[in-house]
C-alpha positions in Angstrom: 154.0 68.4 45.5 154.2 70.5 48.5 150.7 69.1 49.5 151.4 65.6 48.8 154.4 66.2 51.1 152.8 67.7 53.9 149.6 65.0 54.1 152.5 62.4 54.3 154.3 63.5 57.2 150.9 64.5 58.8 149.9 60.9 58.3 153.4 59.3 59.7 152.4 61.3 62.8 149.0 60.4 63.1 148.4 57.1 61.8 150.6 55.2 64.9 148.7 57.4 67.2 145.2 56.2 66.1 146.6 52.9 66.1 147.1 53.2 69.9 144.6 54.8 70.6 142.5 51.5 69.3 144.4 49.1 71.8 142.7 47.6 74.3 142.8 48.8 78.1 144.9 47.2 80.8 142.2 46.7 82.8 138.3 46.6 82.7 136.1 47.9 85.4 132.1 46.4 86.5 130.4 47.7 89.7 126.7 46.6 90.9 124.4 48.1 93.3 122.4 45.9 95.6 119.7 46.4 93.7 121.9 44.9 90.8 121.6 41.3 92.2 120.7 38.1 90.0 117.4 36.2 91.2 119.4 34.0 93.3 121.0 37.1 95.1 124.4 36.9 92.8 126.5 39.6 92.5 127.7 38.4 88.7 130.4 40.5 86.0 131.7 39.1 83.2 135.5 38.4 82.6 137.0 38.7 79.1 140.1 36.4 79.4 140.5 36.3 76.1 143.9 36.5 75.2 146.6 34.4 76.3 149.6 36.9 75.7 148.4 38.4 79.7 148.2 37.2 82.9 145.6 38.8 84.9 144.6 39.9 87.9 140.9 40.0 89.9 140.6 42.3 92.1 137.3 42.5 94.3 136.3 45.9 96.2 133.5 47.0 98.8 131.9 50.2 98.7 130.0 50.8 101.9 128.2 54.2 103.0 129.3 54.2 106.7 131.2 57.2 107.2 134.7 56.3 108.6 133.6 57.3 112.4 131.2 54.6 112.1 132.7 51.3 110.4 132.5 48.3 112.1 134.5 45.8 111.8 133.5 42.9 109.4 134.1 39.1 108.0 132.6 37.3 105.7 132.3 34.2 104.1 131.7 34.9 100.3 130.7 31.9 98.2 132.5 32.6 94.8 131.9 30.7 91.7 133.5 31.0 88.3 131.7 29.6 84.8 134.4 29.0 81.9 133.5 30.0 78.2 132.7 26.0 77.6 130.1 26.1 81.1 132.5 24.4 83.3 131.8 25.9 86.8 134.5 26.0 89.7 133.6 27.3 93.4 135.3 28.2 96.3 134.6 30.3 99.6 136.7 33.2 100.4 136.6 35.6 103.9 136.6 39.3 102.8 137.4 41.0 106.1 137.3 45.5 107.0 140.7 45.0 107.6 142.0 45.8 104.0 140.8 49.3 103.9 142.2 51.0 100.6 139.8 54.5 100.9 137.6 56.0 103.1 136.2 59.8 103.0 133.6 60.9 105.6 130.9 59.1 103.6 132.3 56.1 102.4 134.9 53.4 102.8 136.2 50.8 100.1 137.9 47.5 100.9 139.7 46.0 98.2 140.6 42.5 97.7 143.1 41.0 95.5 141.1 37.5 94.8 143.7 35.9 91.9 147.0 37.5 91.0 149.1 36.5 88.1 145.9 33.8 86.8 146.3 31.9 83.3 142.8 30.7 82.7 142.7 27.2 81.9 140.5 28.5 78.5 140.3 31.7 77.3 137.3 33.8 76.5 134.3 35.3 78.4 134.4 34.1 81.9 131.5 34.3 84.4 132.2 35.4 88.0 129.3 35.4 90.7 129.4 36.4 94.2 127.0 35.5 96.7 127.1 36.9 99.9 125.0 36.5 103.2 121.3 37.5 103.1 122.0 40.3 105.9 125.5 41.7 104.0 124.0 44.7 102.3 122.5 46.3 105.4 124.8 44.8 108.0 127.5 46.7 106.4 125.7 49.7 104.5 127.3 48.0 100.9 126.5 50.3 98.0 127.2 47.8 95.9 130.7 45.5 95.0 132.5 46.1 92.4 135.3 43.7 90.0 138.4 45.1 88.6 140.2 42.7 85.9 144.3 43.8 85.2 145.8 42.6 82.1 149.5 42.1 82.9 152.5 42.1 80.5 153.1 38.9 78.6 153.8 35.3 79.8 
């Protein structure tokens, strides 16, 4: 009986925590080198904007090698195109610019860039986001590479 008792109250304690513990993050994270790049010079990550209980958030950052005495100032056009579960394709052009620096150390400096805040998908499931920036970018700039951060926010 006693054993009974005690595997029962060890499982009322445990069993909601693994529960948790299998939820799904807030927010998923993708970052690609250079080197990375689709044939066509693409920076591409997957979205999973599966669920429509969350409106979410894209953030886009920069990670560049030039050490913070050395960063010069930048803008650029970005040609961003976004393929929906069923193949529909929307594109736009957006100017990431220096001037949203979020980090820098003596090596390296991040720009982030809040592309779509608060975005209900018009379908949900795995979305396709591709960035293509100019030929000269990479070196320009000394990019190590561009990275997507996807926020799941609280419910509609």
């Amino acid at each position: 009986m006693r054993l009974s008792g005690i595997l029962g109250r060890l499982l009322a304690v445990v069993l909601p925590l693994l529960v948790l513990s299998c939820a799904r993050p807030e927010s998923d994270e993708h970052f690609v080198k250079p080197g990375g790049r689709d044939a066509m010079g693409r920076y591409t990550f997957s979205l999973a904007m599966d669920d429509p209980q969350y409106l979410y958030d894209v953030d886009v950052y920069i990670v560049t090698s030039a050490d913070k005495r050395h960063i010069s100032p930048f803008s650029e056009d970005v040609l961003m195109e976004l393929q929906s579960p069923s193949g529909a394709r929307y594109e736009e052009t957006v100017t990431f610019s220096s001037e949203t620096q979020v980090q820098k150390t003596f090596f390296t400096s991040t720009f982030l860039y809040h592309y779509r805040k608060d975005l209900v998908p018009v379908e949900f499931g795995e979305w396709t986001l591709s960035m293509k920036f100019p030929s000269d970018f990479e070196e320009t700039n000394h990019a190590n590479g561009i990275g997507i951060r996807l926020i799941r926010n609280g419910s509609r």
